[in-house]
N, CA, C and O of each residue as an XYZ file, in Angstrom:
864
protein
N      29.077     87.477     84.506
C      27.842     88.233     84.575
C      27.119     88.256     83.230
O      25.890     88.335     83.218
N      27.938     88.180     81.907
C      27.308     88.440     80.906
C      27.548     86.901     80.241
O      28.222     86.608     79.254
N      27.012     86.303     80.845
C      26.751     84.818     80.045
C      26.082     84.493     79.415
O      24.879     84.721     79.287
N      27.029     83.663     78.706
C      26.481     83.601     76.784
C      25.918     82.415     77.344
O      26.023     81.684     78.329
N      25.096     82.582     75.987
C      23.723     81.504     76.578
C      23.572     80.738     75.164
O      23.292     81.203     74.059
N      23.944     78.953     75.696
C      24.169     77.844     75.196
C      23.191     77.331     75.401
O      23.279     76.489     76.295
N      21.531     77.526     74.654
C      20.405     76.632     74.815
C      20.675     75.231     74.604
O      20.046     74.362     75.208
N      21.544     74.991     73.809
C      21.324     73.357     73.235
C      22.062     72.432     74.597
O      21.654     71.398     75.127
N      23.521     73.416     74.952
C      24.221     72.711     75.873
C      23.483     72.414     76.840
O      23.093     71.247     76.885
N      23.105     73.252     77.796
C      21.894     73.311     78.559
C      20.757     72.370     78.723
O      20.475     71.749     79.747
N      19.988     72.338     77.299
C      18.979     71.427     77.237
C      19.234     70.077     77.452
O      18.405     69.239     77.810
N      20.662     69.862     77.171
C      20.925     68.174     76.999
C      21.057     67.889     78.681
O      20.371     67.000     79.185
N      21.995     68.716     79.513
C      22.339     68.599     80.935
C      20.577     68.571     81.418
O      19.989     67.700     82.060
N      20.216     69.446     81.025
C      18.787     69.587     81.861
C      17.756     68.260     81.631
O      17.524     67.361     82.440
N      17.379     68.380     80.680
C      16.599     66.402     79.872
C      17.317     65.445     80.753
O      16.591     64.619     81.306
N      18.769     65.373     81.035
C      19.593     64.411     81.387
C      19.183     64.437     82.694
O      18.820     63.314     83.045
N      19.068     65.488     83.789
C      18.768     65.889     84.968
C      17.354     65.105     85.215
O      17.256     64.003     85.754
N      16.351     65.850     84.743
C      15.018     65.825     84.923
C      15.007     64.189     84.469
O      14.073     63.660     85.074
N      15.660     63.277     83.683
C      14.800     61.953     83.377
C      15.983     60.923     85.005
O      15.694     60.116     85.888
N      16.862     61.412     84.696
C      17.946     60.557     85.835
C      17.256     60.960     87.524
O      16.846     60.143     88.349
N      17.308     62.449     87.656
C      17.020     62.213     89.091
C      15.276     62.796     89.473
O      14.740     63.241     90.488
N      14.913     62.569     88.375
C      13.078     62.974     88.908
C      12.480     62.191     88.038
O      11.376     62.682     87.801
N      12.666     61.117     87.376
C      12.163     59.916     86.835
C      11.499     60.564     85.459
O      10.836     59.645     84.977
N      11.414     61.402     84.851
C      10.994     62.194     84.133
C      10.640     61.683     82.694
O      11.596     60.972     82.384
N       9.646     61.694     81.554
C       9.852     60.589     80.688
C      10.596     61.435     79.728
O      10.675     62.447     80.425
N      11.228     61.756     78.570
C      11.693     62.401     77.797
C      10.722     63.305     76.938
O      11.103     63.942     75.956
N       9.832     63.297     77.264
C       8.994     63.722     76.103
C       8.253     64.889     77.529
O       7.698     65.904     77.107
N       8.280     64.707     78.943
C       7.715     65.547     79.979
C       8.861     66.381     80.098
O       8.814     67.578     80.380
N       9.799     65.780     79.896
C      11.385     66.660     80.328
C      11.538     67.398     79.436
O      12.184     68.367     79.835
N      11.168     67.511     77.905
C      11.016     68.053     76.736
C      10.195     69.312     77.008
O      10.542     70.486     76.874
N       8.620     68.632     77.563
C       7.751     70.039     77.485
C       8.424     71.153     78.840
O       8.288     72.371     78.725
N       8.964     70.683     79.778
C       9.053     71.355     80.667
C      10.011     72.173     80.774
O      10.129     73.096     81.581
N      10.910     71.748     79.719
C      12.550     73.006     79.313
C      11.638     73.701     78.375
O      11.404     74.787     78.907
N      11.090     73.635     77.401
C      10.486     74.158     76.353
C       9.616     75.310     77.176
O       9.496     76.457     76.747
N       9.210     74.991     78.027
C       7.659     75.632     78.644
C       8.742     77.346     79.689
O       8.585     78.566     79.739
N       9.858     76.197     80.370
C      10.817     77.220     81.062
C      11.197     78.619     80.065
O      11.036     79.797     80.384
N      11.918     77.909     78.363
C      12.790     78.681     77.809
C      11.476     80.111     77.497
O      11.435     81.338     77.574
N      10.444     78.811     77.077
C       9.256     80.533     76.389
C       9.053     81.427     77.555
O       8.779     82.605     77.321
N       9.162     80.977     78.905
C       8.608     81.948     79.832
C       9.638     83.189     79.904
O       9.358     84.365     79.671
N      11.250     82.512     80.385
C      11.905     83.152     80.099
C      12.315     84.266     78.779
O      13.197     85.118     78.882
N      11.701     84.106     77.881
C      11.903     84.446     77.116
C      10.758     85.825     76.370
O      10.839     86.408     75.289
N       9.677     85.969     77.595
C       8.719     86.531     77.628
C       9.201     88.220     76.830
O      10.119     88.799     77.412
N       8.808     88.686     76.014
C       9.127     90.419     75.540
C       9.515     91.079     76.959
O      10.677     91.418     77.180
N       8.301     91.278     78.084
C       8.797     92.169     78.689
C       9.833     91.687     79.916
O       9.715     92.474     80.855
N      10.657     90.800     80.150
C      11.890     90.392     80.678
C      12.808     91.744     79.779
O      12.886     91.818     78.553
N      13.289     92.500     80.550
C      15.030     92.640     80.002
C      16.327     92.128     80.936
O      17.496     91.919     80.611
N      15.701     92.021     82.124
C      16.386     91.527     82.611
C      16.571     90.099     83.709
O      17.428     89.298     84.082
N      15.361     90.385     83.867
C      14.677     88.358     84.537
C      14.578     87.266     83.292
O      13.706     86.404     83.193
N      15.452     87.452     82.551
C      15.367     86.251     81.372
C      15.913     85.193     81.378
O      15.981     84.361     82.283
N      16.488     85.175     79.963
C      17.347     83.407     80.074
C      18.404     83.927     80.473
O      18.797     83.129     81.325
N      19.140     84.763     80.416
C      20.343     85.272     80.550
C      20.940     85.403     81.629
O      22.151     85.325     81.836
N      19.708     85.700     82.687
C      20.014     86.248     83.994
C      20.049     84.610     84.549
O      21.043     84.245     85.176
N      18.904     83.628     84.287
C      18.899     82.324     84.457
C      20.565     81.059     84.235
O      20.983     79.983     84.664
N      20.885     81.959     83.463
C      22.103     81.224     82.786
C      23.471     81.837     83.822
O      24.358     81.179     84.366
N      23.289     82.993     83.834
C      24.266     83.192     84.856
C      24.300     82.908     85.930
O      25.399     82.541     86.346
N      23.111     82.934     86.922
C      23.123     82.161     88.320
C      23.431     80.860     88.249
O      23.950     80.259     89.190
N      23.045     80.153     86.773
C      23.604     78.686     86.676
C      24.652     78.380     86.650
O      24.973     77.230     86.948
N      25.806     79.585     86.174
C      27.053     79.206     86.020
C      28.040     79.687     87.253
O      29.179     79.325     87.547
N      27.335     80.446     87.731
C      27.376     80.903     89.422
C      27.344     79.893     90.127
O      28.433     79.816     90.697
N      26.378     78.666     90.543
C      25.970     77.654     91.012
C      26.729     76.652     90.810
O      26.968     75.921     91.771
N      27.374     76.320     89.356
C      27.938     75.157     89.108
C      29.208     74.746     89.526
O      29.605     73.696     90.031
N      30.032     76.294     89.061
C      31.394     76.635     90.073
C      31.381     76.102     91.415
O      32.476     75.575     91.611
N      30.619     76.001     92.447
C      30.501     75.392     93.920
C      29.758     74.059     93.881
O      29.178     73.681     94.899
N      29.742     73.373     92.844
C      28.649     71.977     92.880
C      28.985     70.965     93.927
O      28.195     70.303     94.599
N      30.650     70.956     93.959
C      30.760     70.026     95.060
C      30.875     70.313     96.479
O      31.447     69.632     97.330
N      30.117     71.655     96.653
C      29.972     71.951     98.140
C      28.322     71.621     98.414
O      27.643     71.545     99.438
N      28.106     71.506     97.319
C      26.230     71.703     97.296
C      25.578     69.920     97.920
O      26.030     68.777     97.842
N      24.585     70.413     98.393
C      24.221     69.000     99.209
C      23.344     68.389     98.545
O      23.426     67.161     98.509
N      22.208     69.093     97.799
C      21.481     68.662     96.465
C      21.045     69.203     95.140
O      20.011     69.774     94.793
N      22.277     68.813     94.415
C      22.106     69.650     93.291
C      21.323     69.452     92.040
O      21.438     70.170     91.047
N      20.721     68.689     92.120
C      18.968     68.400     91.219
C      18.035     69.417     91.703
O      17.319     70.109     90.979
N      18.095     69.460     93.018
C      16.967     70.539     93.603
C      17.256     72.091     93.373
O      16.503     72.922     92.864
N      18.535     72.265     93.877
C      19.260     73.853     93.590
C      18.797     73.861     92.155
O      17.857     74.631     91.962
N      19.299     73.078     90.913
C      19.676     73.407     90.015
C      17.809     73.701     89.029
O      17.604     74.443     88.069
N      16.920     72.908     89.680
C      15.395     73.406     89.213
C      15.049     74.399     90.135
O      14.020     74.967     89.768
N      15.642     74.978     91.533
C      15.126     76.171     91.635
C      16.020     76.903     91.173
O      15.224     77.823     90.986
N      17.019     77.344     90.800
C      17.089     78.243     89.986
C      16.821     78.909     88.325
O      17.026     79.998     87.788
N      16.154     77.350     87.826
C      15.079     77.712     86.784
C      13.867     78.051     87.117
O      13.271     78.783     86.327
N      13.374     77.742     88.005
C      11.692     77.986     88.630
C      11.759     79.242     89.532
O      10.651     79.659     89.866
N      12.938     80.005     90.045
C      12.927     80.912     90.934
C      12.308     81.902     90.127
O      11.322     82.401     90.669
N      12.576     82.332     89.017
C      11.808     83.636     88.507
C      11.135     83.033     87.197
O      11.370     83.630     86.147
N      10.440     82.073     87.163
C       9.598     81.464     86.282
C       8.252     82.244     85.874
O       7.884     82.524     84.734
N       7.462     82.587     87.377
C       6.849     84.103     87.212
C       6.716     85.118     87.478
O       6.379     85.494     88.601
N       6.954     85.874     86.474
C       7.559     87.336     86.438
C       6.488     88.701     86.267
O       6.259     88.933     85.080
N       5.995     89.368     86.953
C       5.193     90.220     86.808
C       5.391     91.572     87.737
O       5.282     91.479     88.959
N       5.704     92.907     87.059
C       6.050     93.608     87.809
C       5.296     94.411     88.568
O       5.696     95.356     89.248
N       3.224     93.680     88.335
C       2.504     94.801     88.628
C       2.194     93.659     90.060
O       1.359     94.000     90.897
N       2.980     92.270     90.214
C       2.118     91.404     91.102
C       3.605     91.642     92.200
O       4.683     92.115     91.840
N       3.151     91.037     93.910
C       3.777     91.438     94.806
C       3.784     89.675     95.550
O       3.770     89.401     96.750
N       3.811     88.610     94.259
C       3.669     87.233     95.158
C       4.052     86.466     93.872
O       3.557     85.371     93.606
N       5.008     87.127     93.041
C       5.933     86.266     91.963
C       6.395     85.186     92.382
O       6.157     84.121     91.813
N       7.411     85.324     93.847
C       7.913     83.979     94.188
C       7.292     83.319     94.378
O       7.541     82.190     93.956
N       5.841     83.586     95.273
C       5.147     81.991     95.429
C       4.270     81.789     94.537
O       3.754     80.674     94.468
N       3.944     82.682     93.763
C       3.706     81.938     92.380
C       4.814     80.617     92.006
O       4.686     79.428     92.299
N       5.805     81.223     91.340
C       6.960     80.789     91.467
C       7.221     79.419     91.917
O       7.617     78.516     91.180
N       6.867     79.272     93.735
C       7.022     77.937     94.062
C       5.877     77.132     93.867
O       5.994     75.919     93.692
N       4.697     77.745     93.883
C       3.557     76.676     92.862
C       3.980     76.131     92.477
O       4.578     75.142     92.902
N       3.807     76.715     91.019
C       4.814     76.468     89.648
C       5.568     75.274     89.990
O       5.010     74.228     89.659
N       6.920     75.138     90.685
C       7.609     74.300     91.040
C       7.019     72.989     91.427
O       7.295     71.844     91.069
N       5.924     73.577     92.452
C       5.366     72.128     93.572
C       4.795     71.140     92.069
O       5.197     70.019     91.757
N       3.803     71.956     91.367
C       2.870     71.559     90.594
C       4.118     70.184     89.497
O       4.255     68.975     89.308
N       4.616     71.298     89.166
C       5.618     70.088     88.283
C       6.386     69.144     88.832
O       6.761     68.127     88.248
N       6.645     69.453     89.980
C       7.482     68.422     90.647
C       6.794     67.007     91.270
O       7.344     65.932     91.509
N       5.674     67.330     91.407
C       4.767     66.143     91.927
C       4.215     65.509     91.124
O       3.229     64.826     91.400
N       4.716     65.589     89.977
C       3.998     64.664     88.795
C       5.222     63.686     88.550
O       5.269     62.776     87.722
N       6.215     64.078     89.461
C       7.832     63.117     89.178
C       7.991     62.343     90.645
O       7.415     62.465     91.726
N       9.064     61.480     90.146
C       9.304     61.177     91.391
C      10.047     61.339     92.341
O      10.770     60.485     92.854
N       9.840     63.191     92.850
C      10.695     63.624     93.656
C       9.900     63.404     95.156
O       8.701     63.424     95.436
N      11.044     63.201     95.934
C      10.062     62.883     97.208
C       9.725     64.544     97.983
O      10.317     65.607     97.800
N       8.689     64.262     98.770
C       7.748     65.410     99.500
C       8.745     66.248     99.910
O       8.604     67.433     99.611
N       9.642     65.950    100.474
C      10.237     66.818    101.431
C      11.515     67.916    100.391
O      11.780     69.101    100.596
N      12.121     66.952     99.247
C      12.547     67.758     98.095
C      11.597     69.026     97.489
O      11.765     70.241     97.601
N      10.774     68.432     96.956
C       9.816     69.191     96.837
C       9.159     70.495     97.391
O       8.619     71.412     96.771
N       9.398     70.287     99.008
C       9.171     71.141    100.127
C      10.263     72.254    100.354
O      10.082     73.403    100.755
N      11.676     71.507     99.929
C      13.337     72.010     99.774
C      13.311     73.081     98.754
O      14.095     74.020     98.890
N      12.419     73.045     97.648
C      12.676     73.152     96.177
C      11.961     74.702     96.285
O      12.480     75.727     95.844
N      10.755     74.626     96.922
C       9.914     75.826     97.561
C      10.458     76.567     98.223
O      10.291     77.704     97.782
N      11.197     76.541     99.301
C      11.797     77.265    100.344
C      12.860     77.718     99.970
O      13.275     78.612    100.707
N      13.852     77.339     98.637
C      14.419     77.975     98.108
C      14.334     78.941     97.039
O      15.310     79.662     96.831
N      13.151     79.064     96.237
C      12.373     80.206     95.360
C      12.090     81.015     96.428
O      12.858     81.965     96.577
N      10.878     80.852     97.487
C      10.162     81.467     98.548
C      11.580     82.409     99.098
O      11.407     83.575     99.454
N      12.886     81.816     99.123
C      14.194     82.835    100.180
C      14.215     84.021     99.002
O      14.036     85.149     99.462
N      14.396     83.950     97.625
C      14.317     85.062     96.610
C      13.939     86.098     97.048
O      14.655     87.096     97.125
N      12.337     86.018     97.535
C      11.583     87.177     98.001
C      12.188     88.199     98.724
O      12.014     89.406     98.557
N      12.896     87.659     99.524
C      12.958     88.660    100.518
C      14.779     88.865    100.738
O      15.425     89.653    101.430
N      15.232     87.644     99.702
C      16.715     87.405     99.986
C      17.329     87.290    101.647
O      18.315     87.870    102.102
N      16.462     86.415    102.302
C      16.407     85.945    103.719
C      16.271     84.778    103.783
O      15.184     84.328    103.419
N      17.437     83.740    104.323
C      17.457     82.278    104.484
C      16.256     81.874    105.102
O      15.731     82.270    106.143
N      15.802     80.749    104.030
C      14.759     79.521    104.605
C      15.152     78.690    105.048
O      14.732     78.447    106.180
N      16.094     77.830    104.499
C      16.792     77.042    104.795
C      18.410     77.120    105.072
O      19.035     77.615    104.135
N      19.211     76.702    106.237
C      20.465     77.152    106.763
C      21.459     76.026    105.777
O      21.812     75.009    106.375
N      21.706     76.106    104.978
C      22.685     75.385    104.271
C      23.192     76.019    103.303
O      22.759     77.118    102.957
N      24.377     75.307    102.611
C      24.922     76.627    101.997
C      24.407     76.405    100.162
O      24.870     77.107     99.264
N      23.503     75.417     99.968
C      22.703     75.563     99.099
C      21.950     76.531     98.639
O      21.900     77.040     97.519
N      21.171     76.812     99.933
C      20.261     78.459     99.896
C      20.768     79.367    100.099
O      20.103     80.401    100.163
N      22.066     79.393    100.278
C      23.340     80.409    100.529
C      23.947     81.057     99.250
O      23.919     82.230     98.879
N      24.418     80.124     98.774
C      24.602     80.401     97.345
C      23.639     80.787     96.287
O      23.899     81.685     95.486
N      22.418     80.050     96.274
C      21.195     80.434     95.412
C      21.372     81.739     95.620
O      21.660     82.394     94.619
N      21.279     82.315     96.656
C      20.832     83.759     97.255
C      21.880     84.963     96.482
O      21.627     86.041     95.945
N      23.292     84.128     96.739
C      24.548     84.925     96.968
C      24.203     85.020     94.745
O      23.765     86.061     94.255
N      24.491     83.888     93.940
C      24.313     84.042     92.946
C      23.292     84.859     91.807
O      23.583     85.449     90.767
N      21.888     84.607     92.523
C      21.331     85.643     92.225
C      21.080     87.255     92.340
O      20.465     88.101     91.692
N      22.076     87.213     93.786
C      22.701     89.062     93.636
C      24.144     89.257     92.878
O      24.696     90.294     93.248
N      25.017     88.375     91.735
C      25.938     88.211     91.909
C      26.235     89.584     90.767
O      27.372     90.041     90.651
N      25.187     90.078     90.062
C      24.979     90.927     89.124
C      25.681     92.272     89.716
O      26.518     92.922     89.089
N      25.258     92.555     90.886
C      25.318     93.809     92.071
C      26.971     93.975     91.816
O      27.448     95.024     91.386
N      27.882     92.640     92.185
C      29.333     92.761     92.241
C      30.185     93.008     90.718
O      31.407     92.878     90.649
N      29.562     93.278     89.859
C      29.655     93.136     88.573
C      30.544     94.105     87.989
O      30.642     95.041     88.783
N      31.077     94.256     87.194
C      31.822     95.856     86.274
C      30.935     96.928     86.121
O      29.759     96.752     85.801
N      31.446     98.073     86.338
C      30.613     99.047     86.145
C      29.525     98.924     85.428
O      28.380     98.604     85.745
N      30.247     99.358     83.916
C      29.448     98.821     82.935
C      28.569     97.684     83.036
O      27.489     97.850     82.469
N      28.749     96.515     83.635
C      27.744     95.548     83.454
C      26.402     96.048     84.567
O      25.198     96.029     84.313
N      26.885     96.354     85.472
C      25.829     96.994     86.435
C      25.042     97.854     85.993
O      23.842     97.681     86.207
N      25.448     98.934     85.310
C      24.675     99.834     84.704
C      23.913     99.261     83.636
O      22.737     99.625     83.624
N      24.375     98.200     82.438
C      23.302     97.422     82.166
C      22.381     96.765     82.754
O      21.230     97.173     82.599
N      22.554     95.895     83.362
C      21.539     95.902     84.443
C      20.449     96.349     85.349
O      19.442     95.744     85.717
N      20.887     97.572     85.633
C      20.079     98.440     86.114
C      19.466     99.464     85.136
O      18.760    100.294     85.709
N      19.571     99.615     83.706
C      18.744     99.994     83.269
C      17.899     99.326     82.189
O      17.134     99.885     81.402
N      18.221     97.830     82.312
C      17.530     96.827     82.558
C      16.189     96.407     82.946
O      15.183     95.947     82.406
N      16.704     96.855     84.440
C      15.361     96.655     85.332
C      14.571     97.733     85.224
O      13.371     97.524     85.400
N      14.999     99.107     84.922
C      14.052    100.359     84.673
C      13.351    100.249     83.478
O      12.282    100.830     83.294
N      14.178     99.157     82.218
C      12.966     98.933     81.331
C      11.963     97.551     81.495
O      11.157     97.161     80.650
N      12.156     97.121     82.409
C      11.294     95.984     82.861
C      10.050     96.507     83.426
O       8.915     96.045     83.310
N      10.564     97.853     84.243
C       9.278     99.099     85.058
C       8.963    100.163     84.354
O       8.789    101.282     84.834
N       8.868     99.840     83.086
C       8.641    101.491     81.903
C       7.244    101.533     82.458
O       7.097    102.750     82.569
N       6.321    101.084     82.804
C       5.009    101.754     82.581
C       5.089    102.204     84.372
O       4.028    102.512     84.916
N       6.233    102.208     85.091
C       6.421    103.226     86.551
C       6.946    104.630     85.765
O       7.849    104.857     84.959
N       5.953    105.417     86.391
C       6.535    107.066     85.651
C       7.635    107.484     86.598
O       7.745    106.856     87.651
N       8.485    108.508     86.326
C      10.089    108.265     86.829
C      10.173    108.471     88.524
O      10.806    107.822     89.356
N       9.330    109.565     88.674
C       9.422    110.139     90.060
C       9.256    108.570     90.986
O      10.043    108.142     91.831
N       8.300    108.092     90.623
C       7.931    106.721     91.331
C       8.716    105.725     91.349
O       8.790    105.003     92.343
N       9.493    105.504     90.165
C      10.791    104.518     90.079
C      11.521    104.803     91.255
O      11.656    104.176     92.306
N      12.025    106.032     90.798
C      13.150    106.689     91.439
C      12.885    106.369     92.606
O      13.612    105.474     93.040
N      12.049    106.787     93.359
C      11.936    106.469     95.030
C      11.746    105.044     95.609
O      12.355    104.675     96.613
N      10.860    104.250     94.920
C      11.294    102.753     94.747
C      12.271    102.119     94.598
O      12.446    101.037     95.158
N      12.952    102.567     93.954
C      13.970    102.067     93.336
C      15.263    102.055     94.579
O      15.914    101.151     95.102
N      15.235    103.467     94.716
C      16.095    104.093     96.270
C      15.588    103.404     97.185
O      16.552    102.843     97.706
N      14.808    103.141     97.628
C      14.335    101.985     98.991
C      14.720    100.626     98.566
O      15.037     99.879     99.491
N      14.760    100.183     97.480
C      15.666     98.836     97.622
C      16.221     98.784     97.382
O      16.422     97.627     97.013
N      17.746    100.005     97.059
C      18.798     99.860     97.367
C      19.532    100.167     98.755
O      20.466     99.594     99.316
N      18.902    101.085     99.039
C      18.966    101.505    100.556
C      18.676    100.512    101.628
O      19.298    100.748    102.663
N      17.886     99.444    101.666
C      17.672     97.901    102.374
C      18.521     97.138    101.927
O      18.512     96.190    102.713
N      19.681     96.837    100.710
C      20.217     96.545    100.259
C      21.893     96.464    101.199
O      22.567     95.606    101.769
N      21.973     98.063    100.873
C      23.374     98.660    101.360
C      23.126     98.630    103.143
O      24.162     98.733    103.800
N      22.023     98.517    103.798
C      21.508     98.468    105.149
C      21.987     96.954    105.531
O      22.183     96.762    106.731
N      22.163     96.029    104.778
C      22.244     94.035    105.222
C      23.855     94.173    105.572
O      24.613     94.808    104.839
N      24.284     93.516    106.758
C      25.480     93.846    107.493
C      26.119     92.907    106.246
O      27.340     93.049    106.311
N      25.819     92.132    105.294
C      26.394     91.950    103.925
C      25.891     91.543    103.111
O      25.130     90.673    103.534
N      25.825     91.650    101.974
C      25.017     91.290    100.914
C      25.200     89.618    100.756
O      24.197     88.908    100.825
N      26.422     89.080    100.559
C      26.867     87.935     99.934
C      27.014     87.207    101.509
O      27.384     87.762    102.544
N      26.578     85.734    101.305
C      26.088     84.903    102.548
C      27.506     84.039    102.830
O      27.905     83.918    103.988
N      28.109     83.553    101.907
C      28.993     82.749    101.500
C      30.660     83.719    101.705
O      30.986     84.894    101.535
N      31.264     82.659    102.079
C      32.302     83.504    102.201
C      33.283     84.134    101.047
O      33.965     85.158    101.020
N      33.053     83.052    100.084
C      33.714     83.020     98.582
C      33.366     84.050     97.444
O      33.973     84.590     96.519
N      31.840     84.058     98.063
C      30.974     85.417     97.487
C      31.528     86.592     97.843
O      32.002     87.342     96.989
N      31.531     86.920     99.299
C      31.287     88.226    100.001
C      33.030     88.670     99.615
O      33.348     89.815     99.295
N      33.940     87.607     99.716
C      35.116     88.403     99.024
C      35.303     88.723     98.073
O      36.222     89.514     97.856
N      34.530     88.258     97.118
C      34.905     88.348     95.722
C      34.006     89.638     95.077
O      34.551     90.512     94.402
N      32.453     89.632     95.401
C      31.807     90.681     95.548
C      31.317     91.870     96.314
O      30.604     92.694     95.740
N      31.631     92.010     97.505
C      30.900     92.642     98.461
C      31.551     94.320     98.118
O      30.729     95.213     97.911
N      32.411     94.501     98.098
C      33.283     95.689     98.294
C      32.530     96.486     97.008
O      31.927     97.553     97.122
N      32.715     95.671     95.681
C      32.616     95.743     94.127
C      30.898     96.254     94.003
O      30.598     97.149     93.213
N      29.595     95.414     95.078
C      28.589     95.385     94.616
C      28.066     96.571     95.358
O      27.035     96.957     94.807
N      28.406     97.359     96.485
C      28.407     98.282     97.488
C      29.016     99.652     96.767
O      28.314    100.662     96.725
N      30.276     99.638     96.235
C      30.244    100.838     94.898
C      29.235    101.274     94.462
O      28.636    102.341     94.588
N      28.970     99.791     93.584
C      27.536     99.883     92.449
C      26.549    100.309     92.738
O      25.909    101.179     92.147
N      26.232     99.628     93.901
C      24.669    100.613     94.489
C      24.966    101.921     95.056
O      23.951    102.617     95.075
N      26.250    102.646     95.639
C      25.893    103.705     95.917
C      26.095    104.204     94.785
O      25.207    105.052     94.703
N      26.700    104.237     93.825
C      26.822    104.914     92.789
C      25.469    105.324     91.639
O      25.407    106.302     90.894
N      24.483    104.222     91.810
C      23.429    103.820     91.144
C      22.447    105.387     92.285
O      21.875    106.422     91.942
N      22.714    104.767     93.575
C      21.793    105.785     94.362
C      21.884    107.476     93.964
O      20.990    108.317     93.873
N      23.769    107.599     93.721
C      23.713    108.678     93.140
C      22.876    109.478     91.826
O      22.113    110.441     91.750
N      23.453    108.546     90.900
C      22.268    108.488     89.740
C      21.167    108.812     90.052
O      20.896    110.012     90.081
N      20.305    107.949     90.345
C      19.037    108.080     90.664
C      18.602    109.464     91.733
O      17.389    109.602     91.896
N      19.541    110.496     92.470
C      19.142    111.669     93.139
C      19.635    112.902     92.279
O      19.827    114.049     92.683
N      19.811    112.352     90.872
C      20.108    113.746     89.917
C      19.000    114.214     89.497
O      18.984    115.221     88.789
């Protein structure tokens, strides 16, 4: 959950990615990690950053050889929260813009491309677009925070309350309680079976415990 974050390692796998399987020239594959790291790296992220990016990656990589295309998984989960805005209500498809736009300047074919979307676009709502266990995992990894150590959860979650400082508290608070409450409502959080044992029990604590919090 708290993954240390190896820009250089990273950059070389990623350049290597983007020129091998999207024809990419080195110098486009250059601007486009560069362009990722500053976004990520935006002041008001505390918790949609590189960090959070780095951990779903290392979430993802653990299952690579179950994954059916892992060039595509592995740029949407850099492009899934690429834009981040807490006052806008259409981040993800911003988001898969973002994606389409860069991806069609390579030579990924249409229907990747189309793959690449529908897996940012499932973020939204954390509801399969696509039935494979590609978008299964994307999904399962990016809640993987929820199953986390106390302590790391509670970082996290007050995290995200400083990501919403300019929500005054009363308003958090009740926001905040409705998406955990839709949360703890999903007959399971984790899609995957490897997930849901390893987290489900652990991430279901966390949120009721968080709910408690939040009704003091």
């Amino acid at each position: 959950m708290m993954t240390p974050i190896n820009i250089a390692s990273e950059q070389v796998f990623c350049l290597f990615l983007l020129k091998e399987s999207f024809g990419m020239q080195l110098k486009q594959a250059e601007d486009l990690f560069y362009e990722l790291v500053e976004r990520y790296n935006e002041p008001h992220r505390r918790y949609h950053n590189l960090r959070h990016i780095f951990s779903v990656l290392e979430c993802v990589k653990s299952y690579q050889d179950r994954i059916l295309d892992y060039p595509i998984l592995y740029l949407s989960v850099w492009f899934h929260d690429v834009i981040y805005d807490i006052r806008s209500h259409d981040n993800e498809d911003q988001s898969a813009d973002y994606a389409k736009q860069k991806l069609e300047s390579t030579s990924c074919e249409k229907d990747r491309i189309d793959q690449c979307q529908k897996l940012i676009l499932s973020t939204k709502k954390h509801e399969l677009l696509v039935n494979n266990f590609d978008n299964m995992i994307l999904l399962d990894a990016d809640l993987s925070i929820l199953g986390a150590s106390r302590q790391q959860y509670l970082e996290y979650s007050s995290n995200i309350r400083k990501e919403y400082s300019i929500i005054e508290d009363k308003a958090y608070q009740e926001g905040r309680t409705k998406v955990l409450n839709s949360l703890l409502n999903k007959e399971r959080l984790y899609l995957t079976d490897e997930m849901f044992k390893t987290y489900e029990l652990a991430a279901r604590e966390n949120i009721a415990y968080e709910l408690k919090l939040l009704a003091v």
